[in-house]
KEKE-3310 file (N, C-alpha, C; in steps of 0.2 Angstrom, whole numbers, plus 5000, padded with zeros to 4 digits):
npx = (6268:6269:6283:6289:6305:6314:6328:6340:6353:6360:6355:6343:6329:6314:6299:6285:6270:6257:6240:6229:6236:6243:6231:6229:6239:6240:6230:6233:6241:6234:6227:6236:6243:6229:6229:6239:6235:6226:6231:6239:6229:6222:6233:6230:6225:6209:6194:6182:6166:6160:6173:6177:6166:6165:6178:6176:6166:6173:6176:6189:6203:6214:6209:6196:6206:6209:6200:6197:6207:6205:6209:6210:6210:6220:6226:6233:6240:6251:6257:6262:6271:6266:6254:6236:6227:6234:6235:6220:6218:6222:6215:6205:6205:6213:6226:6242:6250:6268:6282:6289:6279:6267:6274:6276:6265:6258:6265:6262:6248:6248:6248:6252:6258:6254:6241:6236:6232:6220)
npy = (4960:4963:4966:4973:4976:4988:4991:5003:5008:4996:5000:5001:5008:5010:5005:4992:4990:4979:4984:4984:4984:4995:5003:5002:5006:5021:5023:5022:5031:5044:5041:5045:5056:5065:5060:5071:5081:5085:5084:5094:5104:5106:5110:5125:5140:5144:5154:5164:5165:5179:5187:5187:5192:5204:5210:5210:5220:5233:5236:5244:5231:5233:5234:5224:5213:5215:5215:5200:5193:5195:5208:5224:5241:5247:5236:5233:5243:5246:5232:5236:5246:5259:5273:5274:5283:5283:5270:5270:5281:5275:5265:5271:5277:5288:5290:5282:5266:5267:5257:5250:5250:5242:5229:5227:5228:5216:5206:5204:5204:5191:5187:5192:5207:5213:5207:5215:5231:5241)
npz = (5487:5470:5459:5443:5440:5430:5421:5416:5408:5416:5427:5440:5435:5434:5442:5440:5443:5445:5441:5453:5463:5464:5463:5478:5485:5481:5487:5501:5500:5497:5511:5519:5518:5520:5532:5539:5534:5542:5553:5553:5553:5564:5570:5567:5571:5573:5570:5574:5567:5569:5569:5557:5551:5555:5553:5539:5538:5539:5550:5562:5561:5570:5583:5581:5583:5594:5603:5601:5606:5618:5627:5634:5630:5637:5643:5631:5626:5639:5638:5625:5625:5625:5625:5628:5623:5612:5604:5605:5594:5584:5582:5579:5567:5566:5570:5564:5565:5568:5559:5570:5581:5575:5573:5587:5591:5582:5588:5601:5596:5592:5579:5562:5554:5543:5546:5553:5545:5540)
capx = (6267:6275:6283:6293:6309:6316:6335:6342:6360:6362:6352:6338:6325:6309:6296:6280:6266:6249:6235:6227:6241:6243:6227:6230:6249:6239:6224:6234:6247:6231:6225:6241:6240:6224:6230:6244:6233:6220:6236:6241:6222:6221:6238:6230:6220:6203:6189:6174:6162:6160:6178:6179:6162:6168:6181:6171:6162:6177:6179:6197:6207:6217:6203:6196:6210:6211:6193:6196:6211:6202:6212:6209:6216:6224:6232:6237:6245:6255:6260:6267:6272:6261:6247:6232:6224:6237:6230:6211:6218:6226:6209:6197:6209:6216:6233:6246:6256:6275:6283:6291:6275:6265:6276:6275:6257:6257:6268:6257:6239:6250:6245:6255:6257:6247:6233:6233:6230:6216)
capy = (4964:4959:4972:4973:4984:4989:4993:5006:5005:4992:5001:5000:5015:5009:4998:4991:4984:4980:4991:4983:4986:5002:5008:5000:5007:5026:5026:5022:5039:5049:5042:5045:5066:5067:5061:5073:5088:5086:5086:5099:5111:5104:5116:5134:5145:5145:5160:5164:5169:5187:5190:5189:5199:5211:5213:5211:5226:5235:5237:5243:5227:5232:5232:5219:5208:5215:5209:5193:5190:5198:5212:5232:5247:5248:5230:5232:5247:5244:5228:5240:5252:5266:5276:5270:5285:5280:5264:5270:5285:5271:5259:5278:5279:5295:5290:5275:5264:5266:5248:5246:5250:5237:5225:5226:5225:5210:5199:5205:5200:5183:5190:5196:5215:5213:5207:5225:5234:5243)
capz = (5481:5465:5455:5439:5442:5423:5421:5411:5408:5422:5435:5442:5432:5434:5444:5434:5447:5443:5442:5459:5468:5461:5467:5483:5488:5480:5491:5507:5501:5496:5517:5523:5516:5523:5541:5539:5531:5547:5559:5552:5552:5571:5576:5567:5575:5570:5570:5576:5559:5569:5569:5551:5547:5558:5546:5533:5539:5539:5558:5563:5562:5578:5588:5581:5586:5601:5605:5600:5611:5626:5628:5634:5625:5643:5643:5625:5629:5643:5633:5618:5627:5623:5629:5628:5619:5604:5602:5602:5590:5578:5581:5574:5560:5566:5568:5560:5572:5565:5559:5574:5583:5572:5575:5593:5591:5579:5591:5607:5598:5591:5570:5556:5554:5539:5548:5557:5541:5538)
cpx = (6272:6274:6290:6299:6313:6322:6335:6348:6362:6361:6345:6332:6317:6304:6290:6274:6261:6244:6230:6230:6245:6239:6227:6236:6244:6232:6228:6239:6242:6228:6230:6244:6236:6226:6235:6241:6229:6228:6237:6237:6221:6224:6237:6228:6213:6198:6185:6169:6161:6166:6179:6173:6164:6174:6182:6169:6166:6179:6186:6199:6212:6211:6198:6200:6211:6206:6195:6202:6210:6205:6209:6212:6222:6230:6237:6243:6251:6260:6265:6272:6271:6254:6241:6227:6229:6234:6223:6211:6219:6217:6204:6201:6211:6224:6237:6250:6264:6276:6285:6284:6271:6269:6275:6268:6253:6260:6262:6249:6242:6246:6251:6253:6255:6243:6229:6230:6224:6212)
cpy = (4961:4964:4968:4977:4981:4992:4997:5007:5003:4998:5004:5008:5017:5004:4997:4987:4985:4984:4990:4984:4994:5006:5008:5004:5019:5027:5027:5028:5044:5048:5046:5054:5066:5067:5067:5078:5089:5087:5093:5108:5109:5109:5122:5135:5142:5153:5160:5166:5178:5191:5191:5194:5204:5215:5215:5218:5234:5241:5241:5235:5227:5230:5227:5210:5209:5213:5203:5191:5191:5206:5221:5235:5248:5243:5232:5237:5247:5238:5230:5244:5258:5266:5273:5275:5285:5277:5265:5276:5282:5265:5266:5279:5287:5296:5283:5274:5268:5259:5248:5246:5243:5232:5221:5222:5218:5205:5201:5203:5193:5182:5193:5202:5217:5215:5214:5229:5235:5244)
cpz = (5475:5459:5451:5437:5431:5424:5416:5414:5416:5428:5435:5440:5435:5437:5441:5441:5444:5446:5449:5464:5468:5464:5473:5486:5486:5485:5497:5507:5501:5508:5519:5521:5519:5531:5542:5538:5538:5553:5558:5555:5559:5575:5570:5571:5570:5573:5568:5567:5561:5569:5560:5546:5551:5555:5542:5532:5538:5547:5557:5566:5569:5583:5585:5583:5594:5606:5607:5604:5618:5630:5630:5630:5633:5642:5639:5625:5632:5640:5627:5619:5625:5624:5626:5621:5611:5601:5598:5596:5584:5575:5577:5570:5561:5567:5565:5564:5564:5563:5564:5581:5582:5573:5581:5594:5590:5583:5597:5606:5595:5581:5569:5556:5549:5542:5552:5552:5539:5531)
residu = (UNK:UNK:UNK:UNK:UNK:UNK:UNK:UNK:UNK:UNK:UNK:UNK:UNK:UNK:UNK:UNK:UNK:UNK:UNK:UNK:UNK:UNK:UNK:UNK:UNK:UNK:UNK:UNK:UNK:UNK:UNK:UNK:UNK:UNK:UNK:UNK:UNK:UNK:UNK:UNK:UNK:UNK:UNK:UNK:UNK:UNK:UNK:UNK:UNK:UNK:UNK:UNK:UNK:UNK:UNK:UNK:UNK:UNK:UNK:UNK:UNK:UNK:UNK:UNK:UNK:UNK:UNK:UNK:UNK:UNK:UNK:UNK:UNK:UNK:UNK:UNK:UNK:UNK:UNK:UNK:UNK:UNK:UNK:UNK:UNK:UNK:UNK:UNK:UNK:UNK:UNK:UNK:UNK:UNK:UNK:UNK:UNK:UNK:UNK:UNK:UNK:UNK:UNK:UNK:UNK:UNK:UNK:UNK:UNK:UNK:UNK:UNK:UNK:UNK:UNK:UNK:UNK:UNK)
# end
C-alpha cells in the first residue's frame, strides 16, 4: 500500500492513499460489518409470522408468548408462583399481573416486561 502520512506540528495528522486503494481497504470494512452484522442476527431469536399477526390481532400478549414457548397456564404458573386461574384471568384482560409479577413472567417466557403489555 503506499500512503502519504501528513504532519501537523511534527506529528503524524493525516494519511493520503489513492483512491484504488481507498476503495479497496473501504469494501473489505464495509465486508468485515457485514460478517459481524450477520453473526450478530444469527444469536437473536427469531419468529414465526403467526406470532407476530397474532399480536397484530390483538391477542393477549401473555398468552401469546406463552404459546410460543410451549408452555401451560399450569407450567407457567407454577413457574411464577401463582394460580393458574391468575394467569388466564391476566391472559382475558380481567386482571393486571403487579410489576413484580411481570417480571417474573418476563424472565420465565425469556421476553421483556414490555413485551407482556397488552
Amino acid at each position: 500500500m503506499s500512503v502519504q502520512i501528513i504532519e501537523l506540528n511534527g506529528v503524524p495528522a493525516f494519511a493520503v492513499v489513492p483512491m484504488d486503494e481507498w476503495n479497496t481497504l473501504l469494501a473489505r470494512l464495509e465486508d468485515a460489518q457485514d460478517m459481524a452484522d450477520a453473526k450478530a442476527a444469527r444469536d437473536t431469536e427469531n419468529f414465526p409470522a403467526e406470532f407476530a399477526d397474532r399480536l397484530l390481532a390483538g391477542e393477549s400478549p401473555l398468552r401469546v408468548w406463552r404459546d410460543h414457548r410451549g408452555l401451560t397456564l399450569q407450567a407457567l404458573a407454577e413457574s411464577c408462583g401463582v394460580t393458574r386461574q391468575m394467569l388466564s384471568m391476566i391472559e382475558h384482560g380481567k386482571a393486571k399481573p403487579s410489576a413484580d409479577l411481570l417480571g417474573r413472567l418476563a424472565g420465565t417466557l425469556g421476553c421483556d416486561m414490555d413485551d407482556l403489555h397488552g
